[in-house]
Backbone bond lengths (Angstrom), bond angles and torsions (degrees), N, CA, C in turn:
res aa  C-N    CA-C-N  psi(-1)  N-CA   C-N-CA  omega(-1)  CA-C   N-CA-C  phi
1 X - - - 1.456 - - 1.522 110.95 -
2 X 1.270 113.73 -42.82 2.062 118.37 -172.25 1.459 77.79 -66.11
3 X 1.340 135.84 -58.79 2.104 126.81 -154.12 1.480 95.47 -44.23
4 X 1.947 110.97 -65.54 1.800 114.73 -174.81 1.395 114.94 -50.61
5 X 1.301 113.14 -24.36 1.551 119.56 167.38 1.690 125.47 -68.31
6 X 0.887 92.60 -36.90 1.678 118.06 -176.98 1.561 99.78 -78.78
7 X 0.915 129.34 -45.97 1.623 150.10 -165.98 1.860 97.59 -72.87
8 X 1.508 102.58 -58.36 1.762 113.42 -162.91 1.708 95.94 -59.46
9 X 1.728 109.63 -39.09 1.551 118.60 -156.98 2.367 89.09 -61.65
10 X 1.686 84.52 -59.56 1.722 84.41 -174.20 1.327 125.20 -56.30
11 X 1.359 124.71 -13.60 1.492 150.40 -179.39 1.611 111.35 -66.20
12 X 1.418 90.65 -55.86 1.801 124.15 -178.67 1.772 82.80 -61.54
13 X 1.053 137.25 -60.11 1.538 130.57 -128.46 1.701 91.62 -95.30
14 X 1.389 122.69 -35.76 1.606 140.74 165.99 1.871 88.92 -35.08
15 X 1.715 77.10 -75.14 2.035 82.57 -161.92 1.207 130.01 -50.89
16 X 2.105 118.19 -21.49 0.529 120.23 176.11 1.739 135.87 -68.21
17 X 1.385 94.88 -40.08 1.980 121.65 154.72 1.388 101.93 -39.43
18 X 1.349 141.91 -36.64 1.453 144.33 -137.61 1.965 68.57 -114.31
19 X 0.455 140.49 -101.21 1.790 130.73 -147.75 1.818 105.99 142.29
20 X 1.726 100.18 23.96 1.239 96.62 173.38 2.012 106.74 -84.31
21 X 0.374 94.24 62.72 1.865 79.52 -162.90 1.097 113.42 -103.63
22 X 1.734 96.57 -11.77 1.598 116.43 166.80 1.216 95.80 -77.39
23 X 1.243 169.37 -82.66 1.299 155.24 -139.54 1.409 113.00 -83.91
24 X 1.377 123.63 -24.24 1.650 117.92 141.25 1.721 121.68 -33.68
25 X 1.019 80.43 -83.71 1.827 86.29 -177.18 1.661 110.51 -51.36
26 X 1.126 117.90 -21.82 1.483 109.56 170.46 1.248 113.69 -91.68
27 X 1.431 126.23 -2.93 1.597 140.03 158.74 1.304 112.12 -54.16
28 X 1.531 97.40 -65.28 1.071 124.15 -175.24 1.796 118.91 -56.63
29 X 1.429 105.68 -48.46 1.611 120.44 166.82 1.483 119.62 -50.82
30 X 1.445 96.67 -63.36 2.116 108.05 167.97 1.708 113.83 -44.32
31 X 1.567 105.54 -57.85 1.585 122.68 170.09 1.454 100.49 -2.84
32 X 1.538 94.68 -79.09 1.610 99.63 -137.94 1.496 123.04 -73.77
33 X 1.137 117.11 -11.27 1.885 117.99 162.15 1.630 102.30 -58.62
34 X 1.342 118.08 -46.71 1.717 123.50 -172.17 1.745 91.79 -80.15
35 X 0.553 123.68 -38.58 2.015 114.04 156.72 1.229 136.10 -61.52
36 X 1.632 114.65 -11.86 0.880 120.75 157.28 1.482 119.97 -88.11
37 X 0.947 110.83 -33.43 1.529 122.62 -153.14 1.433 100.78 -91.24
38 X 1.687 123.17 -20.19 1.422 130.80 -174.81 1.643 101.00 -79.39
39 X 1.613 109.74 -36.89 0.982 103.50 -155.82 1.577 102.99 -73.96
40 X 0.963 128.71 -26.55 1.784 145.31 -170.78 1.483 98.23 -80.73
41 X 1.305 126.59 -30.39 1.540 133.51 176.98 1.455 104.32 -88.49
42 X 1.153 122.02 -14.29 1.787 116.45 -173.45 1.484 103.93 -119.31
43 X 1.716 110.09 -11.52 1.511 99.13 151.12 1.547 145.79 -57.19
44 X 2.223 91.63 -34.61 1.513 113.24 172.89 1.547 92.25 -54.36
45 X 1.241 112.20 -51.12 1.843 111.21 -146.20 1.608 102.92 -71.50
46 X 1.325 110.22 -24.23 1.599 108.29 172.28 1.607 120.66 -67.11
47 X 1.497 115.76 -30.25 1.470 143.02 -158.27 2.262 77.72 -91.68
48 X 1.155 139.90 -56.85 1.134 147.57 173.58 1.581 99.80 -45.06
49 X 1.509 114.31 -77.65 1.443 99.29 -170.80 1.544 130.13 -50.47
50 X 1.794 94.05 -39.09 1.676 90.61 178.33 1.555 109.74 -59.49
51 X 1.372 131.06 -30.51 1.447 134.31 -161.28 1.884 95.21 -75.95
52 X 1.373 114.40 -24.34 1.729 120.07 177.77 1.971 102.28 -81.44
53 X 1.319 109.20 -32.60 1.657 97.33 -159.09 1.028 117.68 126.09
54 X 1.339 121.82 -1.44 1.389 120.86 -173.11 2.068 114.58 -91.73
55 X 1.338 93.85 147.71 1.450 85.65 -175.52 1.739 112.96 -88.29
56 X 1.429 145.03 167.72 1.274 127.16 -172.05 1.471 114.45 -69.03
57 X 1.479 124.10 -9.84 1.635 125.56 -170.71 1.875 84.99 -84.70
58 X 1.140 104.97 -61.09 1.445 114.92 -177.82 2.059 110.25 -40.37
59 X 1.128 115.14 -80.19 1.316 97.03 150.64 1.474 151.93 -28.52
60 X 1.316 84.92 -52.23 2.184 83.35 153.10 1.472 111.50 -55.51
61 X 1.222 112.17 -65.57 1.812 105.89 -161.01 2.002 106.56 -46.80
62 X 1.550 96.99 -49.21 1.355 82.48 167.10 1.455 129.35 -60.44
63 X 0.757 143.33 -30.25 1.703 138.31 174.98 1.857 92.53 -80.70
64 X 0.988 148.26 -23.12 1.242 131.74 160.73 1.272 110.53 -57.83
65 X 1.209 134.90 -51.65 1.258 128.79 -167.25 1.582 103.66 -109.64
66 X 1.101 118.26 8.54 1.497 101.87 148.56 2.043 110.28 -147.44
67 X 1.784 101.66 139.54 1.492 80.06 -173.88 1.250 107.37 -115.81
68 X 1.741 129.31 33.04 0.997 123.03 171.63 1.698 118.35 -114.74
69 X 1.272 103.17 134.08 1.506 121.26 -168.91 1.522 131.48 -58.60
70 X 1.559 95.17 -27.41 1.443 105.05 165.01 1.630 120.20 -70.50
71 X 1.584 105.70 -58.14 1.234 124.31 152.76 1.450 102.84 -10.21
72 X 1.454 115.69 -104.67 1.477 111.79 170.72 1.163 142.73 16.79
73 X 1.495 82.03 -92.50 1.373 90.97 179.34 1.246 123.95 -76.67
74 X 0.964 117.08 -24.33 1.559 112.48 153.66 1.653 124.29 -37.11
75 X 1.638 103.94 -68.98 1.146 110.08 153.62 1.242 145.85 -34.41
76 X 1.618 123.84 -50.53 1.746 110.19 150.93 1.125 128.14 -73.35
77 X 2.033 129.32 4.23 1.087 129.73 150.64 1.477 115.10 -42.86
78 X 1.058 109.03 -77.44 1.645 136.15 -169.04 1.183 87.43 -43.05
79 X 2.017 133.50 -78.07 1.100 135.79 -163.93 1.442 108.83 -39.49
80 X 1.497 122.99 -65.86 1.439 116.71 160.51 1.804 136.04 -27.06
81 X 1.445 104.21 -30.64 1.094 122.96 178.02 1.682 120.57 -91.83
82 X 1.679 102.38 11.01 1.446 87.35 -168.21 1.383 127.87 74.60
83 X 1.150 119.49 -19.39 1.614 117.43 -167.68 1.274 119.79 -51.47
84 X 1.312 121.02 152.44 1.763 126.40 176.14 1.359 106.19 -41.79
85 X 1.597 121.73 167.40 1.176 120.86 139.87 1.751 142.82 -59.01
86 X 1.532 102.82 -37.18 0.975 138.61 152.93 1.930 128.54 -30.05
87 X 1.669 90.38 -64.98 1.647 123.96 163.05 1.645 99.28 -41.67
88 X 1.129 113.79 -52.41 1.666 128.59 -150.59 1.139 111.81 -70.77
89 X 1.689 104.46 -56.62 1.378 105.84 179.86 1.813 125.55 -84.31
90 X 1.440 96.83 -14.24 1.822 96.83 162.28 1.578 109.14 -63.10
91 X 1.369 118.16 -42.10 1.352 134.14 -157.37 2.088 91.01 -66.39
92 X 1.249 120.76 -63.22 1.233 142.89 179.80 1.596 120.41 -48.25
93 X 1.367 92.75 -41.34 1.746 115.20 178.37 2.065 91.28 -75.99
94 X 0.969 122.61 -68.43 1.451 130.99 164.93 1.730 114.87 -13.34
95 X 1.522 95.98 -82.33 1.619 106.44 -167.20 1.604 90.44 -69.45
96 X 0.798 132.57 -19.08 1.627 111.76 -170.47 1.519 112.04 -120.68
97 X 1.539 102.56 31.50 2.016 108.95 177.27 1.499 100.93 -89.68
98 X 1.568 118.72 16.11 1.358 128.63 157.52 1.802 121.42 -52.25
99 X 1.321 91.67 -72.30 1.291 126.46 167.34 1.502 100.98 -19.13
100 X 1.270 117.50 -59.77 1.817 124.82 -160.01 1.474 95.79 -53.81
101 X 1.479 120.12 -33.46 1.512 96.68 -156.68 1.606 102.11 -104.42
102 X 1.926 103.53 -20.45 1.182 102.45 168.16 1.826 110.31 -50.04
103 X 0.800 138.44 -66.45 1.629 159.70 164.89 1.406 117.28 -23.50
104 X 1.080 105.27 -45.47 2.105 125.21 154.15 1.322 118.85 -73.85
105 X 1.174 113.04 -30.96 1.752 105.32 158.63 1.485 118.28 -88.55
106 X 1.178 131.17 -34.41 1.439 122.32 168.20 1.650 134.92 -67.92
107 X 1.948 92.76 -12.38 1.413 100.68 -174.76 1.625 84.08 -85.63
108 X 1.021 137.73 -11.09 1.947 127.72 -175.91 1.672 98.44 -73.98
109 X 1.467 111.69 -11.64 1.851 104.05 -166.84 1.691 85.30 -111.71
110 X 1.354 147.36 66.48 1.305 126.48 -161.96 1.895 75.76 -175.83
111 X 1.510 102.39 130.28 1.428 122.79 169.61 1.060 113.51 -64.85
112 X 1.384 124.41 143.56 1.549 133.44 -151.65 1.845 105.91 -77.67
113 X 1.253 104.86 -36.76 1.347 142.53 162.80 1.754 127.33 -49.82
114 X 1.633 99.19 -34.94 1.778 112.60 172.04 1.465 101.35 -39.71
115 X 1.458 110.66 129.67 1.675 96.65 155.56 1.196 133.96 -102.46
116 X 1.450 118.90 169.81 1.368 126.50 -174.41 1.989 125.57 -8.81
117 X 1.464 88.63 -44.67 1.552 109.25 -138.68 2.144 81.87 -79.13
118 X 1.006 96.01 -48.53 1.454 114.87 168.15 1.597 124.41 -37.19
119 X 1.348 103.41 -47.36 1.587 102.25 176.59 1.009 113.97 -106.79
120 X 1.041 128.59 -11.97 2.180 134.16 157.73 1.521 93.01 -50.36
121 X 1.361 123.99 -60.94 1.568 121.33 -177.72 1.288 123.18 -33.15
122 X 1.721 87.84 -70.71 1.769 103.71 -178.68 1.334 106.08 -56.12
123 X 0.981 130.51 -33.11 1.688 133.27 -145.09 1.942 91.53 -74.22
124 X 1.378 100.53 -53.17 1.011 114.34 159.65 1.745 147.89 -12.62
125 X 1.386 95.58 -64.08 1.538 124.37 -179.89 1.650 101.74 -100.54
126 X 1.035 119.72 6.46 1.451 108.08 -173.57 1.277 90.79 -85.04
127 X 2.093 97.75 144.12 1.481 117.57 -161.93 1.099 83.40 -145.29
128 X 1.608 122.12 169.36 1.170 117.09 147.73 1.860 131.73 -67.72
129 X 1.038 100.20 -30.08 1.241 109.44 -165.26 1.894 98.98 -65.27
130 X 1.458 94.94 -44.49 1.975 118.88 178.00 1.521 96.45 -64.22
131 X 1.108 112.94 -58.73 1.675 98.74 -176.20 1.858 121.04 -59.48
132 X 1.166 101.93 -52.73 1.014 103.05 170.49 2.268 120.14 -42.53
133 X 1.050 89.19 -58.86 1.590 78.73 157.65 1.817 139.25 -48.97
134 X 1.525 80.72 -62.50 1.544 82.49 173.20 1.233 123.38 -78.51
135 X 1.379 145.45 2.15 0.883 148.11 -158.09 1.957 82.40 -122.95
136 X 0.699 156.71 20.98 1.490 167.83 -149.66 1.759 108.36 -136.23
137 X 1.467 118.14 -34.35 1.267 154.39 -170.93 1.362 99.71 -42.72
138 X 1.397 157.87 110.34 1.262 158.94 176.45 1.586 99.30 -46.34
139 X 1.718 104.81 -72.81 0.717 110.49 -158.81 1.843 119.09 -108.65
140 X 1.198 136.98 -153.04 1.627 109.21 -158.79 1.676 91.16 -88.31
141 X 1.545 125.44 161.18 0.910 135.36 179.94 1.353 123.90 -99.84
142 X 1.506 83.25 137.31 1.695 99.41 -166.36 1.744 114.74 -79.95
143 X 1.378 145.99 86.90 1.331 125.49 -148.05 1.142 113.63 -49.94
144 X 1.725 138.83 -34.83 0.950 123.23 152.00 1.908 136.29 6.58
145 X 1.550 96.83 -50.26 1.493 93.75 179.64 1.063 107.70 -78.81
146 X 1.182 145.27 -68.63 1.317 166.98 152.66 1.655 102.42 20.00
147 X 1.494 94.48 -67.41 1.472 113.73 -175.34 1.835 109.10 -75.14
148 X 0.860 112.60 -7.85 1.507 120.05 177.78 1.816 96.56 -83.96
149 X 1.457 112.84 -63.11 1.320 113.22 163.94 1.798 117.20 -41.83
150 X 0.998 140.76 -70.54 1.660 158.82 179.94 1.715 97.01 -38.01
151 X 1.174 116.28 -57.47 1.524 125.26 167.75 1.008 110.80 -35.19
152 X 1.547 135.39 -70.13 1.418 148.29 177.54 1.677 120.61 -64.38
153 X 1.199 101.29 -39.76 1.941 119.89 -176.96 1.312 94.91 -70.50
154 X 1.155 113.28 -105.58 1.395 139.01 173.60 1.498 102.54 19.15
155 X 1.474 117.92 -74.82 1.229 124.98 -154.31 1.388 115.78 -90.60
156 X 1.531 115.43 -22.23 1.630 124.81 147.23 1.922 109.70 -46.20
157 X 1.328 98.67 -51.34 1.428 99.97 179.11 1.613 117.30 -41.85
158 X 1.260 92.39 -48.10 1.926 95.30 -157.39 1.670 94.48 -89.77
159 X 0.867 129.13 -48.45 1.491 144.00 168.43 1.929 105.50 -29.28
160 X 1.634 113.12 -63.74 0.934 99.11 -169.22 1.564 122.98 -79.04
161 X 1.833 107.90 -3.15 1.694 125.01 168.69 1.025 98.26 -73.65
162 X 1.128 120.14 -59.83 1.811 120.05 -176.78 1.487 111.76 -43.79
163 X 1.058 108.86 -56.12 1.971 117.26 164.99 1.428 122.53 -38.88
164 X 1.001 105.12 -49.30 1.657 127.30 -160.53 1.295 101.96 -79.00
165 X 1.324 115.03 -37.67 1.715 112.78 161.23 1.318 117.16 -47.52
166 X 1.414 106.26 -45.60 1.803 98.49 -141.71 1.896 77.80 -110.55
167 X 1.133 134.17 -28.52 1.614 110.86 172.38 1.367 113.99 -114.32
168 X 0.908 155.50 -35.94 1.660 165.38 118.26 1.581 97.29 66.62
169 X 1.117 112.68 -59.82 1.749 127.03 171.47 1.489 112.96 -54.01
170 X 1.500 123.68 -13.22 1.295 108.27 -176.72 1.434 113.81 -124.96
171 X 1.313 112.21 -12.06 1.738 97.77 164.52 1.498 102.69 -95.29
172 X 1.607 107.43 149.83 1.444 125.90 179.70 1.756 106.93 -65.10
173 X 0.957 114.25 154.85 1.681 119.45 -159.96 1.352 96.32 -110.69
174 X 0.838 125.84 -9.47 1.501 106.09 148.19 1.684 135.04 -94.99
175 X 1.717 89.78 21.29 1.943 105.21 177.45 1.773 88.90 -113.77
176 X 1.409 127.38 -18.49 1.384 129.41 -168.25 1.773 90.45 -83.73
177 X 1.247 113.95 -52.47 1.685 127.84 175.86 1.546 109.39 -36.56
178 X 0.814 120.24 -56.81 1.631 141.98 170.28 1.006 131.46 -39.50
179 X 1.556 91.87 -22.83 2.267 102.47 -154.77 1.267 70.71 -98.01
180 X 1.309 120.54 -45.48 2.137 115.82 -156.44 1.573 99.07 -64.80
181 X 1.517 129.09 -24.80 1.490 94.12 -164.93 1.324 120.87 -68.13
182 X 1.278 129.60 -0.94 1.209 146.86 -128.05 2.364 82.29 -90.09
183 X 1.316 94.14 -50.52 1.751 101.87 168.22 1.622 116.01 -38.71
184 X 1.086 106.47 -40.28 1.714 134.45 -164.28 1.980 81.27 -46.30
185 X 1.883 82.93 -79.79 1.585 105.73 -167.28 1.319 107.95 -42.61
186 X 1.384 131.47 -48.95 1.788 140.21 173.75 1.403 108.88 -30.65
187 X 1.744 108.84 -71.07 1.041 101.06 172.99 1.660 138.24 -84.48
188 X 0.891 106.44 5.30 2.209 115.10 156.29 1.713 102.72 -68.14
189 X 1.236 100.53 -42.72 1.669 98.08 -172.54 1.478 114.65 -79.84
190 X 1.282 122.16 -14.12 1.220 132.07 151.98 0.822 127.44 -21.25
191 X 2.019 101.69 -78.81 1.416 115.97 -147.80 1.427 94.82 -110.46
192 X 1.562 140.50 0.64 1.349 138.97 -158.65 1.929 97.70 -92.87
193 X 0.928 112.43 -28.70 1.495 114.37 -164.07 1.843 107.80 -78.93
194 X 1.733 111.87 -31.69 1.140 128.31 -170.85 1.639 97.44 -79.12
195 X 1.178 101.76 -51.90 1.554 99.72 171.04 1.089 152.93 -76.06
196 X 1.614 118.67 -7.94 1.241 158.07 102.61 1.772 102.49 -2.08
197 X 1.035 142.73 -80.76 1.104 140.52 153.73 1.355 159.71 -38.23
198 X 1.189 94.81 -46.83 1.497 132.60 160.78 1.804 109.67 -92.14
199 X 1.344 120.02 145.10 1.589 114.74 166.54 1.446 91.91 -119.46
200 X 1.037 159.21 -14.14 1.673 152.36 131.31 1.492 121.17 -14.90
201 X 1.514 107.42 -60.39 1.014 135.10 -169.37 1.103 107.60 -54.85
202 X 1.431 115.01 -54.70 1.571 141.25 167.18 0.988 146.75 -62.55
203 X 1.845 129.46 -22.64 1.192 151.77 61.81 1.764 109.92 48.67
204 X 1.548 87.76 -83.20 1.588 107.70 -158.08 1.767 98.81 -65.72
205 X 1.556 95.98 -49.56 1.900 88.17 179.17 1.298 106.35 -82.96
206 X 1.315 160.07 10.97 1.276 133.21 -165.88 2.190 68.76 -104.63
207 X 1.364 115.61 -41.56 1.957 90.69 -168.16 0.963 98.68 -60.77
208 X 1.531 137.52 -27.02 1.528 126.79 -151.20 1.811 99.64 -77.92
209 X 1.215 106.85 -38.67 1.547 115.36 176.68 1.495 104.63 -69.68
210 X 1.149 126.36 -31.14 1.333 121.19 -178.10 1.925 109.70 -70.35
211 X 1.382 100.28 -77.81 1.674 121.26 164.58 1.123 106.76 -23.32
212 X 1.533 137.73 -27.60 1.591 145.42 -162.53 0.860 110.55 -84.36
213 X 1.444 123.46 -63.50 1.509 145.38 163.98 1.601 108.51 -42.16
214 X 1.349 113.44 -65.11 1.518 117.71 -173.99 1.958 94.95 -46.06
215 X 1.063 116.62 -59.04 1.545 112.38 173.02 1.212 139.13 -51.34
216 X 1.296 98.79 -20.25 1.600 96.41 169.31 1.602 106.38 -96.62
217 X 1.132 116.96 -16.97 1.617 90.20 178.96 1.941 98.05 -104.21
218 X 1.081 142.17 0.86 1.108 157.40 -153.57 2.274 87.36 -72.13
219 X 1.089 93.05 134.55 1.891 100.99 -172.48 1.374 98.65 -43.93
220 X 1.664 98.03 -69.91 2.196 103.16 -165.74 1.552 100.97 -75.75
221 X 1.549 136.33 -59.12 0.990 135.53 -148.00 1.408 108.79 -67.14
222 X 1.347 135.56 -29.74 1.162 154.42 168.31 1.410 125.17 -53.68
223 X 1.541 102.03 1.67 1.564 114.08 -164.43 1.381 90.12 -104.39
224 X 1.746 124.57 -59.34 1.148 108.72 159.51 1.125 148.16 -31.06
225 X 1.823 117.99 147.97 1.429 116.65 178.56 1.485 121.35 -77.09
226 X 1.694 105.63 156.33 1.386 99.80 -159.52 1.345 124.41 -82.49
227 X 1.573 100.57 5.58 1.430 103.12 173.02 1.684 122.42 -90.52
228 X 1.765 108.69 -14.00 1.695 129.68 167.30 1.585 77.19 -71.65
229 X 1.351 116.68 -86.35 2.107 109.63 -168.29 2.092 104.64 -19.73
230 X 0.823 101.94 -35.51 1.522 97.51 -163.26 1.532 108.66 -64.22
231 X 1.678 99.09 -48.94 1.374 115.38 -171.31 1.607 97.65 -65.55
232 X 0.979 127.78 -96.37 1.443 128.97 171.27 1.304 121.94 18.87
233 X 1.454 115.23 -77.48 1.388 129.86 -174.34 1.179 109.45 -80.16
234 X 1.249 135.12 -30.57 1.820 129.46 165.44 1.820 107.31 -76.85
235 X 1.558 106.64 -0.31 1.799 79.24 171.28 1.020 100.93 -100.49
236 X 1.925 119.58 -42.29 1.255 107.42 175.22 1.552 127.40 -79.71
237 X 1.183 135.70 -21.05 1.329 130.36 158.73 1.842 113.56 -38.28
238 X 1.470 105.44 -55.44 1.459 119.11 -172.78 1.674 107.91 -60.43
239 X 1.172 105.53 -55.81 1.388 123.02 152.78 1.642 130.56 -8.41
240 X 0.939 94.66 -79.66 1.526 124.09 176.58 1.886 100.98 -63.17
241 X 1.121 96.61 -55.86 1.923 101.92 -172.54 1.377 105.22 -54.34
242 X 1.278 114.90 -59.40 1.628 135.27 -177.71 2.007 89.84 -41.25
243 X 1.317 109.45 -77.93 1.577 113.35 177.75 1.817 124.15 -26.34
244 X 1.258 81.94 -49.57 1.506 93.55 -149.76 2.247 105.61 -93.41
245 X 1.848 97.74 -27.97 1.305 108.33 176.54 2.011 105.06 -134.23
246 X 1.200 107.78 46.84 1.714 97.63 160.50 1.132 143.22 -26.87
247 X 1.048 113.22 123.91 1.824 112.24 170.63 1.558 112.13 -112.63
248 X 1.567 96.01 120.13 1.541 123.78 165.55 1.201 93.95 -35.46
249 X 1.618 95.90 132.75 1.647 121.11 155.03 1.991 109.52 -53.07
250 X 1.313 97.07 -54.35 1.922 102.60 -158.09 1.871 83.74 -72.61
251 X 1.118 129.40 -19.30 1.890 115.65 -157.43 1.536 86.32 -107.84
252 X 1.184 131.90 1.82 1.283 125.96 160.06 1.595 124.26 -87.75
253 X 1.583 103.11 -40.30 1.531 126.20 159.44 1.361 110.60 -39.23
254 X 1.046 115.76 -73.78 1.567 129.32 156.52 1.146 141.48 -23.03
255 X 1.399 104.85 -71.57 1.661 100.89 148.60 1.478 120.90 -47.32
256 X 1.107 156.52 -31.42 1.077 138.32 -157.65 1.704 100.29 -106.96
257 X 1.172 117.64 -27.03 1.398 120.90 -165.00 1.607 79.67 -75.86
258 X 1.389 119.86 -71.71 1.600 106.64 -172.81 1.732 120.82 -47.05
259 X 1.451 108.00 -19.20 1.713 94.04 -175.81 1.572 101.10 -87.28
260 X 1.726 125.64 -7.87 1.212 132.27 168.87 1.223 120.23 -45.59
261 X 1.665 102.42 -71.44 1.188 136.22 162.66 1.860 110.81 -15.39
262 X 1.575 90.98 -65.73 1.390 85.80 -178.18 1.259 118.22 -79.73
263 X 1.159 139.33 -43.29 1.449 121.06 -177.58 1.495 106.12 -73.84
264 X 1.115 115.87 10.77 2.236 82.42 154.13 1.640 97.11 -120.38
């Protein structure tokens, strides 16, 4: 993890020579609501590990090398539980087979040309909260932003596990509850602006919010975890949209070359 760290810093300093520095600082700008909001979400997960056994260094490394919350906590479940090693990583491979498609849709916004060293990174830091941004991107994405975000996230992440160990016991949990909604608002502001524009767009998320709900309280489907619920309804929701409302290859070209255009 310090090498991909070491790697993102020299990456950052590449892009910066290149005259990306504009999409840094807007990394960096977007960042910090999802830096806030990680850190209040990685406090629960610190308040979790100590309740498994874990010491606060020990808790950091995990949120370094992993930045998703379900994941987690899942993970100091099991650990608490004794569970295999084995147990752990089916369980882990499971809640986070999200990721795969998150990672397949962001590599479609990524120059054919990016190299290697570039998408091991991203591949990396992809969050929801991070994807959802960059994947928001008109036009193809510059990693630059990404890593402007990861700079700011990242270290809220591990910071507020590391915390959550050693004070977790002393703020009231319904002031820890509070800090997280702040994600809530991130993602409304997300998806409200696209749809705002689009009535497809809008369409597509008001069923997806609908269909969501029906699934979680639904008898069998409801038994499943919510990260299988995730997969499900984003292949076939996406699925179906792609079918039923396509977007041109050349009017996609287009769009982006003109939103190019304008921001420089």
């Amino acid at each position: 993890m310090s090498i991909a760290i070491f790697i993102l810093f020299c990456k950052i300093g590449e892009y910066i020579n290149n005259s990306t520095s504009y999409w840094l600082k807007k990394g960096i700008h977007n960042g910090m609501p999802i830096a806030l909001g990680y850190l209040a979400v990685s406090f629960t997960l610190g308040i979790a590990a100590k309740n498994a056994g874990l010491t606060a260094l020990q808790a950091a490394l995990a949120s370094i090398t992993c930045h998703a919350s379900a994941g987690e906590f899942a993970g100091f479940t099991l650990i608490a539980a004794l569970a295999a090693y084995t147990e752990i990583a089916v369980m882990e491979l499971i809640i986070n087979a999200r990721y795969f498609l998150m990672s397949c849709a962001l590599s479609q916004k990524l120059d054919n040309k990016m190299p290697f060293f570039h998408r091991l990174i991203m591949g990396l830091f992809v969050t929801d909260e991070i994807f959802g941004l960059t994947v928001s991107v008109p036009e193809k994405l510059n990693p630059a932003y990404m890593y402007g975000m990861v700079l700011v996230a990242s270290p809220a992440w591990v910071l507020g596990t590391y915390f959550g160990v050693l004070f977790g016991n002393i703020l009231p949990a319904n002031i820890v509850s509070a800090l997280s909604v702040g994600l809530y608002g991130m993602f409304i502001a997300i998806i409200i602006p696209p749809a705002r524009k689009n009535h497809i767009i809008a369409g597509v998320v008001a069923i997806s919010m609908i269909i969501s709900c029906i699934f979680s309280y639904a008898p069998v489907i409801s038994s499943i975890s919510s990260g299988t619920r995730i997969i499900i309804l984003t292949v076939i929701i996406s699925l179906v949209a792609a079918i039923l409302f396509p977007v041109k290859e050349e009017n996609a070209r287009s769009a982006d070359n003109t939103n190019a255009t304008n921001n420089t």
